[in-house]
C-alpha positions in Angstrom: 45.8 -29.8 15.4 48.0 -31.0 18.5 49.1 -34.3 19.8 46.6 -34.7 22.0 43.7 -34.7 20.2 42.1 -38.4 20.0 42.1 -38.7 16.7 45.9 -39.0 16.5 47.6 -42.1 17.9 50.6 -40.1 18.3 51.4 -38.7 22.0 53.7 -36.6 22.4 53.2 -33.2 22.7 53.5 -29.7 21.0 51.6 -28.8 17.7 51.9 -31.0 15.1 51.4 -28.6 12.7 52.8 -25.0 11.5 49.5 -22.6 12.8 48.1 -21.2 9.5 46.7 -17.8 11.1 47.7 -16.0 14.0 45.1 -13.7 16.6 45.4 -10.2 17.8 46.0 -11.9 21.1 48.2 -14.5 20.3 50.8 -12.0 18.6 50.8 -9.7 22.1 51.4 -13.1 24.0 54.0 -13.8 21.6 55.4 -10.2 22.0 56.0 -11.3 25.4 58.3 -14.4 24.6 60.3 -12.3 22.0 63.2 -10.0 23.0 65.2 -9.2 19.8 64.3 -5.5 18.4 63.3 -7.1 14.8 60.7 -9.3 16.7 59.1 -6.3 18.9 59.3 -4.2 16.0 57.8 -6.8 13.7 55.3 -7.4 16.5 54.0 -3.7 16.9 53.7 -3.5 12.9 51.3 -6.9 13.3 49.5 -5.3 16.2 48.8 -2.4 14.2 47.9 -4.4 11.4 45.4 -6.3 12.9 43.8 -2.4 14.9 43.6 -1.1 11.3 41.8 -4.2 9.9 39.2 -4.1 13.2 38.6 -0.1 12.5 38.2 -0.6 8.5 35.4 -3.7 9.5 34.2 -1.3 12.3 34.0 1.6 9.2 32.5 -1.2 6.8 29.7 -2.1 9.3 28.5 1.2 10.7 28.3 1.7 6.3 26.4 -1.3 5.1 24.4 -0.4 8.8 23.4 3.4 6.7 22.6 1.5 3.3 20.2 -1.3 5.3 18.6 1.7 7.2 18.1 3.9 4.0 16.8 0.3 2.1 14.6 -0.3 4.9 12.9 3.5 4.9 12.6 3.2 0.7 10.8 -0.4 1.3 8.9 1.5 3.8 8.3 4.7 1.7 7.6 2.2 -1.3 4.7 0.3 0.7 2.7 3.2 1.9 2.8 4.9 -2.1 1.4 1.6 -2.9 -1.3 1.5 -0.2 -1.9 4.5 -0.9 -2.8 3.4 -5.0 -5.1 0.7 -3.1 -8.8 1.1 -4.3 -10.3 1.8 -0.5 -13.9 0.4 0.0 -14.9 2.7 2.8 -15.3 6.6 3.2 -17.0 8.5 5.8 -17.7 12.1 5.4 -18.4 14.9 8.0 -20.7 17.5 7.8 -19.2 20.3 5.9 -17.1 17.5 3.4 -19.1 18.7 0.6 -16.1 19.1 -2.4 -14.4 15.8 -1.2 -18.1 13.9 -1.2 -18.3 15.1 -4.9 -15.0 14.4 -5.8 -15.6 10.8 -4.3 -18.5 10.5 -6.6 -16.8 11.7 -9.6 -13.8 8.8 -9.1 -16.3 5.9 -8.7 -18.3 7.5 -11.9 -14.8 7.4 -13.8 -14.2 3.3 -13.0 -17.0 2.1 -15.2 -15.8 1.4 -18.4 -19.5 1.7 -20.2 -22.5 2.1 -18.2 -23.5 3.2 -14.6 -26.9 2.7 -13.0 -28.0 5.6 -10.3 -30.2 4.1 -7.6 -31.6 7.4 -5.8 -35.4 8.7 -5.3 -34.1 12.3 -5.6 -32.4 13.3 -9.0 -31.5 16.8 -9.0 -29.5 19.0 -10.8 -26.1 18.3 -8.9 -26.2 14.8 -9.9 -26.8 15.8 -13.5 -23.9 18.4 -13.4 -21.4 15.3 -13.1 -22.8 12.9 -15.7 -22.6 15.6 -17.9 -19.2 15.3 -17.7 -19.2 11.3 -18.8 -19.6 9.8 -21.7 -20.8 6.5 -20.2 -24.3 5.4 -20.7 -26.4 6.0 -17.4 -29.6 4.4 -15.9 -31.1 6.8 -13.0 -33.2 4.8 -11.0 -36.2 7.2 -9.2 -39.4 7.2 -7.5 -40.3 10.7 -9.3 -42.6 11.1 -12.4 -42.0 14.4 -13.2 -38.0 15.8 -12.9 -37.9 19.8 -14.6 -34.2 18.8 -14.0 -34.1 15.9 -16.2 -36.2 16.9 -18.9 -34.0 19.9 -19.3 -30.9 17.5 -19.5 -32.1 15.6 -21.8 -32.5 18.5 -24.3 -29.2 19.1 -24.6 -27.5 15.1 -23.8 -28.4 11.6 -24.5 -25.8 9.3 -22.1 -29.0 9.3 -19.3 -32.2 7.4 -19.3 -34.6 7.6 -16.2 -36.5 5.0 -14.7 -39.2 4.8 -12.5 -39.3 2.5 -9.5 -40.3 3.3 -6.1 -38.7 0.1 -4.7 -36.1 1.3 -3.4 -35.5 3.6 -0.1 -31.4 3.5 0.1 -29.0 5.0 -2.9 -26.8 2.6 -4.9 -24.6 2.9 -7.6 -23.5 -0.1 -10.5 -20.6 0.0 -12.3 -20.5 -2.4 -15.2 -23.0 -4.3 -13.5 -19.9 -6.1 -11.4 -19.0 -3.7 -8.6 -21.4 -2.1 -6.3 -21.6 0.6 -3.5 -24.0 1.8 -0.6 -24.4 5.7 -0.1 -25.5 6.5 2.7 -27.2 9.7 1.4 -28.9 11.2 -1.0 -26.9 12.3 -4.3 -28.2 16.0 -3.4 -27.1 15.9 0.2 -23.6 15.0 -0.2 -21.4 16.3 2.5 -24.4 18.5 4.4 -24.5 15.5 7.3 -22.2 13.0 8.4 -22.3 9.8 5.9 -20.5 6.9 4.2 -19.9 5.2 0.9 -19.0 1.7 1.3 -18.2 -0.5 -1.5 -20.4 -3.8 -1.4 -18.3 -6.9 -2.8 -21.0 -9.5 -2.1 -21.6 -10.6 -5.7 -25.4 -12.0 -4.6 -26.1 -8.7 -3.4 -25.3 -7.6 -6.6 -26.9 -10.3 -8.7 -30.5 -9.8 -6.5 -30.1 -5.9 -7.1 -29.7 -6.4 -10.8 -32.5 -9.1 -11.4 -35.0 -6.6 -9.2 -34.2 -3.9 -11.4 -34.3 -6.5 -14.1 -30.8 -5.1 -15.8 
């Protein structure tokens, strides 16, 4: 504080007070008052002080500068792995997709926890091949009265019972009778032509489905 700040009644001049810290730039000025060889050299040891202290901050911030960019690219590396967990509601498949349409199928079969309804007017063999490998209790919804593929399933398993109900032209599957999706093709025809399986999350759509097919 000096004297002529307006706070103090006092007026004459100087600093009223010893300074308790000294800048870079205010030791070189005061280099430039001192002559004795214990001041200068006293000076040049503060000088060097005070460069030593700027490049160990400098060294310190370029640091901590690495450690944010490396926490930054783990967040970053930590978000996608966990999108990547995300249950996605949509998948398209081109023609030719044929092992990833199936393997699609096999990972929304392996959600329910007990039961599974098949909404599709063409039951074949490839379908059967999968629930074979479940032991959840399945419904298969189709328009056919007589499937050779079927009755030879049911000789050797007992997890799938077929009903007949022409109703229906698109394919659906229920899980649990709470989640539901849309396939755009036939369980027989997966991956032959260009299609999607989009999960439906409209819980009316759901509830109408389930009291038509009276589940």
């Amino acid at each position: 504080m000096t004297s002529n700040d307006k706070t103090n009644e006092v007026t004459r001049g100087g600093v009223r007070y010893l300074p308790y810290v000294l800048t870079e730039h205010g030791i070189i000025m005061l280099s430039g008052l001192l002559k004795s060889d214990i001041a200068i050299k006293m000076n040049i040891r503060i000088i060097n002080a005070f460069i030593a202290m700027r490049k160990y901050i400098s060294n310190d911030l370029i640091k901590y500068s690495k450690l944010l960019i490396n926490h930054e690219n783990r967040l970053s590396l930590l978000e996608n792995t966990f999108d990547s967990f995300k249950d996605k509601t949509n998948h398209i498949f081109f023609e030719g997709q044929i092992y990833d349409a199936y393997s699609l199928m096999v990972k929304i079969f392996e959600k329910a926890e007990s039961s599974i309804v098949i909404i599709d007017n063409y039951i074949d063999k490839n379908i059967l091949d999968i629930l074979s490998k479940t032991n959840r209790k399945v419904t298969l919804v189709t328009n056919k009265y007589n499937n050779i593929d079927y009755e030879k399933y049911k000789e050797q398993y007992n997890n799938v019972t077929s009903v007949v109900n022409n109703s229906f032209h698109d394919r659906f599957i229920i899980l649990d009778k709470k989640y539901l999706y849309h396939s755009g093709a036939s369980f027989k025809d997966l991956g032959k032509k260009c299609f999607a399986i989009t999960k439906i999350e409209s819980k009316e759509i759901l509830d109408s489905l389930l009291d038509k097919l009276q589940l």
